[in-house]
N, C-alpha and C positions, 0 to 999 in steps of 0.2 A: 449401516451400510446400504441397505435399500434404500432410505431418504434420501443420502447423500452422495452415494455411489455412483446413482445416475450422470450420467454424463453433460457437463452444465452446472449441474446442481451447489455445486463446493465453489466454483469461481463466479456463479451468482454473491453464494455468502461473500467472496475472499472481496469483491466490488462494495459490497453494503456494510460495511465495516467502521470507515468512519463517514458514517452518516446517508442518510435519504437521497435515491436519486430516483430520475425520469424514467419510464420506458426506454424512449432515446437514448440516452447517457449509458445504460447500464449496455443498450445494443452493439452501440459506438465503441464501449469499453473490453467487447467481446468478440473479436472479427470470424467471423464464421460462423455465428448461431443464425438463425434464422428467426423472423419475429413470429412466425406461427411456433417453434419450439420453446423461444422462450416465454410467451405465454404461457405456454404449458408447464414449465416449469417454477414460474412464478405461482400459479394457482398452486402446483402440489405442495410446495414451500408452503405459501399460504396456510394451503389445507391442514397442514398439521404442526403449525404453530410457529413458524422459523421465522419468517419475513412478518409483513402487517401492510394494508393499503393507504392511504387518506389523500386527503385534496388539501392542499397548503389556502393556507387565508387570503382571500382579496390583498392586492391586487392580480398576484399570482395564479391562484384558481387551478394549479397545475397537478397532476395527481400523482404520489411517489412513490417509491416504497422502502420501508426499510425494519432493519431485523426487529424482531420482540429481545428480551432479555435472554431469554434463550439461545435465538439467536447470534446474539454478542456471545455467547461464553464460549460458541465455537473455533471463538480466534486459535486458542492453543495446540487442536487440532491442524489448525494450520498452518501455524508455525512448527509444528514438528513436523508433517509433510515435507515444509520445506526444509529443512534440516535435513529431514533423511534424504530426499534427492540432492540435496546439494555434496551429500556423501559421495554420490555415483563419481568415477572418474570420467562418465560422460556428460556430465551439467557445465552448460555453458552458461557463467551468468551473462553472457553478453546478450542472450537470444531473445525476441521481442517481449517487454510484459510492460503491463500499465503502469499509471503511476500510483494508483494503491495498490499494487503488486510489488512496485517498488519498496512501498512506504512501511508495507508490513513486511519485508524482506528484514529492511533494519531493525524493526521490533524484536524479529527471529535472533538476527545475528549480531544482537549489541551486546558486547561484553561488560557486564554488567558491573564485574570488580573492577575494571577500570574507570568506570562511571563514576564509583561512589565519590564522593565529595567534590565533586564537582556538577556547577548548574549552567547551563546556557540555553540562549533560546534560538533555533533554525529553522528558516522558513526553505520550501521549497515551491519553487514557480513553474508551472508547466504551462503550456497553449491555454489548457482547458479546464485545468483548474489547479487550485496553490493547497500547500498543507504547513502547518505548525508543528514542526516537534521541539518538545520543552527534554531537557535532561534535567530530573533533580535529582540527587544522591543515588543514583544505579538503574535509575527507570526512565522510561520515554513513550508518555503518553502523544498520542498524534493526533491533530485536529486537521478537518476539509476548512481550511481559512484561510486570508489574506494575510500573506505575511509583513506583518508590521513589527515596527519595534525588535524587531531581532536581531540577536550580534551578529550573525552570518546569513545568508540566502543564497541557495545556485536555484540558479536561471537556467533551465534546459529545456530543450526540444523535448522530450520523451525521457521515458523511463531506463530505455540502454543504457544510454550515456554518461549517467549516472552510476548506474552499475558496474559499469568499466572503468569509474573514476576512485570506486567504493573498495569492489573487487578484485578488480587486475592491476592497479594501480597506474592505470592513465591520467594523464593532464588532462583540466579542462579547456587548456587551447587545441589538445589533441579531440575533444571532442566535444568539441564547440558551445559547452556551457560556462555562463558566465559565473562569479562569484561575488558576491555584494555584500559588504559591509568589512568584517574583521576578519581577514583571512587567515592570520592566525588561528584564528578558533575554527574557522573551518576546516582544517589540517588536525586539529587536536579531535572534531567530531569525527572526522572521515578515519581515524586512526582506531576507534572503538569497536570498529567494523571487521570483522574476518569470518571467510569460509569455516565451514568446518575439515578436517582433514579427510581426503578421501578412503574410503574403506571398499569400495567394490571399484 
């Protein structure tokens, strides 16, 4: 809880999740940190084994950072987080969060015996950047990718809009994401999805 407690420090991880990003990227991805804080957060992660530094290869040359193995095993931690606030009778999923905020939302809240025996592949498009989630028999690994070859894709502005589509059961003309490829299956994916029941 001291490494992670700090304030910043868990939605650094919850951002570096699927895969390496910028200073930039992660700042962008965090509105209200400041770059002298995150800095400092970075280094402490760093320091004690969570994240890791390096400089991507020519042509790029750009420097990133992303978790150690360790790092990765933290996911469960927060996916139960969110599980448990999604308990609160005060969680709105509609309230601002990123798009791997989103993306590890559905990780949390896939219902997994509905999964099984069934596989598709869903890409999700955002502004600033796309991700792949594969269903194979119960699970849904997610990659930071261009979505190609997929039976379905929504095209959204941001991560609400989606979660309003997920969660509260809004239409995507109600909020303004598009759907690409086999809509059917998009409707069969979007259905795996539920809250948990409220308890507080």
């Amino acid at each position: 809880m001291e490494l992670v407690g700090e304030r910043w420090s868990l939605l650094i991880i919850r951002e570096l999740m699927f895969g390496p990003l910028r200073f930039s990227t992660l700042r962008a991805n965090l509105p209200g940190i400041s770059a002298k804080v995150l800095t400092e957060r970075l280094e402490k992660l760093e320091w004690a084994g969570v994240l890791a530094k390096r400089t991507l290869p020519p042509p790029l040359n750009a420097q990133v950072y992303e978790l150690t193995h360790w790092g990765y095993a933290a996911e469960p931690l927060i996916q139960e987080l969110g599980r448990w606030a999604a308990m609160s009778s005060q969680h709105d999923p509609t309230l601002p969060l990123s798009p791997t905020s989103f993306m590890l939302s559905l990780r949390t809240m896939l219902n997994r015996e509905a999964a099984k025996g069934w596989s598709a592949r869903i890409g999700f498009d955002f502004p600033e950047v796309a991700f792949v989630a594969d269903i194979i028999d119960g699970a849904m690994p997610v990659r930071r990718k261009e979505p190609k070859d997929c039976d379905a894709t929504f095209v959204a502005p941001s991560g609400p809009p989606l979660a309003a589509m997920f969660y509260v059961g809004k239409t995507p003309k109600e909020m303004g994401v598009r759907v690409e490829g086999d809509y059917l299956i998009a409707e069969k994916f979007m259905a795996l999805f539920c809250l948990p029941e409220k308890i507080g």
